[in-house]
N, C-alpha and C positions, 0 to 999 in steps of 0.2 A: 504494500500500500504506500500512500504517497502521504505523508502525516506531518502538520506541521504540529510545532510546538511553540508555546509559549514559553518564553523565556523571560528571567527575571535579574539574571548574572548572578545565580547563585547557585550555588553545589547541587540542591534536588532537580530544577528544570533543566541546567547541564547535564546530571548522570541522566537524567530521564529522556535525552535527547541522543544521547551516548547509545543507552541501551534500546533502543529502535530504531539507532542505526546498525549497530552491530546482529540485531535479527534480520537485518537484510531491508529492510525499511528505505524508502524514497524520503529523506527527513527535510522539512526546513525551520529554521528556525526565526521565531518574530518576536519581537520585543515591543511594550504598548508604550507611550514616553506619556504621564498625565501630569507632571508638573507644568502649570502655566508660566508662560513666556512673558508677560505685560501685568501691567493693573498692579494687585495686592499682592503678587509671588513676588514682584522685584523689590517692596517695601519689607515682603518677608523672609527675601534671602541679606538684604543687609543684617538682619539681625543673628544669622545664623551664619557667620565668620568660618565656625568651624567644619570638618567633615562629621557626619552625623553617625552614620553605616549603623545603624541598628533600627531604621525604616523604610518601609516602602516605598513610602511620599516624600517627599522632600526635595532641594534642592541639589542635590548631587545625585541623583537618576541618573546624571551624564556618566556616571563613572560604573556605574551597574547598566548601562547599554556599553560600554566598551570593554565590559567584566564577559556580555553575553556575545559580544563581537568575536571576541577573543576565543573564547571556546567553539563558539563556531566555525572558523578559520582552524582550529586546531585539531577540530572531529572530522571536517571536510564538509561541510554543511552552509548554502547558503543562509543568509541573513537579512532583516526586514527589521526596519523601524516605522510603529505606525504609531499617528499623535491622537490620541485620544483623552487630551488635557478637554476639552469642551464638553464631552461626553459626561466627563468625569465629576466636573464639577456643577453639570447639571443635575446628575442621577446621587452620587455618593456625596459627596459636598453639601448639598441643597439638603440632603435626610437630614446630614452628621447637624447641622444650623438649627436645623428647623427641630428636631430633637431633643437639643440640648437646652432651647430656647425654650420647649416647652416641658422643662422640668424631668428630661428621660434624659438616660444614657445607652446612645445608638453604639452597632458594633457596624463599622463602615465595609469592613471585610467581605461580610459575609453580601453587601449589595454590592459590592465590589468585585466580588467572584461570578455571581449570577448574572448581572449586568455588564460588567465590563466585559471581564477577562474568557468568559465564556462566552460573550455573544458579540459586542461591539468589536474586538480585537479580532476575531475570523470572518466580521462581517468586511472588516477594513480587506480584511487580505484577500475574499473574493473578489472584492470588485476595484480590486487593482492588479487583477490578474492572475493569479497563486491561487493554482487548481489544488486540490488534496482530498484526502478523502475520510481522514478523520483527524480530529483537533486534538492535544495531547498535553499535561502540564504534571508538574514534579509536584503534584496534593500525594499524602498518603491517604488514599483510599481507593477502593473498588467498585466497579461494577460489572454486573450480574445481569442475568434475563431469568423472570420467574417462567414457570412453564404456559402461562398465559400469554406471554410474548410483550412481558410490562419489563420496561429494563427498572433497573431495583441500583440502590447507591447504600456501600457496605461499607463499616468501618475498617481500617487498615489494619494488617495483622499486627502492630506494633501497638497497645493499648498507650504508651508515654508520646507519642508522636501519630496518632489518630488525628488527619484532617477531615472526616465526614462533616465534624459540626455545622463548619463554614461552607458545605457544598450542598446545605438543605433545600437550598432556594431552585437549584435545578430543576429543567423542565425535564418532559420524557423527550422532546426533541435532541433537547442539549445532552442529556445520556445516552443516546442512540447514537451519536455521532462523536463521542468523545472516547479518549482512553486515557487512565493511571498506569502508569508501568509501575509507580513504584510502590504501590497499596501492598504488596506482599512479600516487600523487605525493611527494615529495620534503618531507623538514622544511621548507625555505624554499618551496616553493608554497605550503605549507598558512599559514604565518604568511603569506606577501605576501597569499593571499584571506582571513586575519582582518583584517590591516589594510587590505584594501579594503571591508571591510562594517563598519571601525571596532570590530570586536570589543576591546572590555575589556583580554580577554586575550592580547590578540597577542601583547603582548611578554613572557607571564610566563615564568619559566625551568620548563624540565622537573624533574620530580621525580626525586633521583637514588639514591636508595635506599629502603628499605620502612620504616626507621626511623630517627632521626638522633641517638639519643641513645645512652646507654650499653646492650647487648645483656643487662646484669646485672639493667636494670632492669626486663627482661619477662622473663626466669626466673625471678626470686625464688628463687633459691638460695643458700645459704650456700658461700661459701671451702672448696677442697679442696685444701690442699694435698701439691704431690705434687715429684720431680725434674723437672730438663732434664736430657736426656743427650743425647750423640753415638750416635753410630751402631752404636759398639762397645761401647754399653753406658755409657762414663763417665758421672759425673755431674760437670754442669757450672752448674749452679744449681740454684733453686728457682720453681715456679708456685701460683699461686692458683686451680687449675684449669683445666682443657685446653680448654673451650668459650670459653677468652680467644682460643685462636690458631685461626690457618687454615694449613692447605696453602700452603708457596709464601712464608709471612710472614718476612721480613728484621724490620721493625723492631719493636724495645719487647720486645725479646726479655726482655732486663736481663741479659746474660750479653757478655764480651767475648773476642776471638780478632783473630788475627791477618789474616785474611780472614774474611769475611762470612760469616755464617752462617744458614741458613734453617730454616725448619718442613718436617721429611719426612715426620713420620708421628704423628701421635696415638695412643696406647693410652691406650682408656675402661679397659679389666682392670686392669691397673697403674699407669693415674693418671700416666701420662709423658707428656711431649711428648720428641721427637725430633725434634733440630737435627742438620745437614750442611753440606757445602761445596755449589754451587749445580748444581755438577753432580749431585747428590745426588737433587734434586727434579724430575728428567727422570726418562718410562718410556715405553715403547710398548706396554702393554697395560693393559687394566682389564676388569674381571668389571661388567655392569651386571642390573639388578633391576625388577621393576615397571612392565614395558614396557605401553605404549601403541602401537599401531600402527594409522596411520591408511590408508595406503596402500594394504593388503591386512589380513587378518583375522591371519598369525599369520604369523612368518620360516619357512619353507619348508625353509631349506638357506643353503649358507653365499655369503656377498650380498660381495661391491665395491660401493663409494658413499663417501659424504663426512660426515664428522660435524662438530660443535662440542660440544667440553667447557665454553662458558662462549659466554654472549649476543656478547661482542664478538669471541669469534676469526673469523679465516677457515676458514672450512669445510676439514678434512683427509683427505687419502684414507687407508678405511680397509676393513677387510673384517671381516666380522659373522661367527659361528660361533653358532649356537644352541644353548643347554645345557638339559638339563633344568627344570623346572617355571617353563619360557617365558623364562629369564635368557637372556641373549648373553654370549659373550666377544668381543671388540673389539680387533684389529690393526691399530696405527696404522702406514702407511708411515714417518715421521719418529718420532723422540722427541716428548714433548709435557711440557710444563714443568707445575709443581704438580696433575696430576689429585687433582681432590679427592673422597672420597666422603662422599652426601649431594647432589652438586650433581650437574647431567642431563647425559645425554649426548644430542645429539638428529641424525639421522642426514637427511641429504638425497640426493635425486636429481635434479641439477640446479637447480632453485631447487622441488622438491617435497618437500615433508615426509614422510618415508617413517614417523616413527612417533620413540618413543624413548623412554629410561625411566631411573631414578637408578643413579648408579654405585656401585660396593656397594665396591670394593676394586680401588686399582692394582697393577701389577707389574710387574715386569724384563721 
């Protein structure tokens, strides 16, 4: 087959490009460039002097497209830079604002995978010519064809390095025409076959977040300020508005007690954040929104299975209720510490993606 790949200049999209060519594969490889060029990027690279390399986004992109240059010229593999800064900052930009603004905290990744990198970045590449025949990217995870001929998205054999979470959003289009090579090896196989092929990047570090600088300086918003209160209401300090904190946040709070105090609850209406003691920020339900469901077409009736509130927890048993205009509500067996909404919930069947969608609001 003829398969391009996405590429990011970093160790997994390199070996995952590596090993589809070495299967004998037609490979090429494309890189998406979404750092903008004009406007608020050039006010918000002055501020960030230095080299960042522990993000996706940011101003030195240029150095991780000539990170993927580089390997590609070294596997034998043509090379594609396509600019999808506009795209970018219409679909994932426009949420991450619009979310944070109204008192959630968005995960830009995951509409960044489903939007961007799976659908805008191979739409660029056909119609600018770059025939292929399936689209390819260094996610650990799988997919599968159930025997009804539904393609199905698995978690990665590697439980510490499982990317399913972030790949909920896919459609059955976009799993029908994509492939993981590397869902069924391990971080440290994939670096020991870069530095058996001498790849570049064997040893770079992963990217650990989507941006590394201040979160102020992609809203472009002005200071709002509002209270901190407790639980009952008191007020116990002041903020510069509520898209500073998250769900679950101990420190920088700038208020002090006699025990520890955390973030329970944001109100966008009233401009509060609301602090508690840590038992506070435990619940075993939440309302979720904007469901994806890949497993079957729609929840049925009320399901047993396993979720995760956040890429690195362990999967929790939990039981699904369907509400009205396609939401769920969601009974966790346990408590579960800072459910935050704005961030996904994504539900499994044994190591299967059964679907999953943003959480809208927790509760008792």
């Amino acid at each position: 087959m003829k398969i391009l790949v996405g590429m990011s200049g970093g160790v997994d999209s390199s070996t995952a490009a590596l090993l589809l060519k070495e299967q004998g594969h037609e490979v090429v490889g494309a890189t998406m460039a979404i750092w903008g060029k004009e406007g608020v990027y050039q006010e918000i690279q002055k501020k960030l002097p230095n080299k960042t390399h522990g993000a996706c986004f940011g101003p030195d992109e240029k150095e991780d497209i000539e990170s993927a240059k580089k390997v590609c010229k070294q596997i034998g593999i043509e090379f594609h830079v396509f600019d999808c800064a506009k795209q970018y900052e219409e679909i994932v930009l426009k949420n991450f604002k619009q979310e944070y603004l109204s008192a959630r905290t968005p995960n830009p990744c995951i509409w960044c995978n489903s939007r961007i990198k799976f659908d805008v970045l191979p739409h660029l590449a056909k119609i600018n010519g770059i025939r292929f025949d399936k689209f390819a990217t260094g996610h650990y995870a799988r997919v599968d064809k159930s025997e009804d001929g539904r393609y199905l998205l698995k978690a990665g054999i590697s439980p510490n390095k499982d990317q399913s979470y972030f790949l909920y959003r896919l459609s059955q289009e976009q799993l029908a025409n994509i492939l993981l090579p590397l869902g069924s090896y391990t971080k440290d196989e994939i670096r020991n076959i870069a530095k058996d092929f001498s790849l570049d990047v064997a040893e770079k570090p992963d990217s650990q977040d989507f941006y590394e600088g201040d979160y102020n300086e992609l809203l472009q918003i002005q200071p709002k300020r509002g209270n901190i209160v407790d639980t009952e209401g008191k007020i116990l300090g002041e903020h510069n508005g509520v898209w500073n904190y998250t769900i679950g946040q101990r420190k920088g709070l700038g208020i002090s007690s006699s025990d520890a105090l955390y973030v329970v609850e944001l109100r966008s209406e009233t401009n509060e954040v609301v602090v508690g003691f840590r038992e506070k920020t435990f619940k075993d339900k939440l309302e979720a929104t904007n469901l994806n469901w890949i497993a079957f077409d729609e929840l049925s009736g009320i399901r047993n299975c396993r979720a995760k509130i956040r890429s690195s927890q362990k999967p929790q048993e939990v039981r699904i209720y369907p509400l009205g205009n396609k939401n769920v509500k969601v009974e966790f067996e346990n408590m579960q510490s800072s459910i935050a909404p704005g961030q996904s919930i994504v539900f499994y069947d044994n190591d299967t993606v059964l679907g999953g969608g943003i959480i809208d609001k927790a509760g008792e």
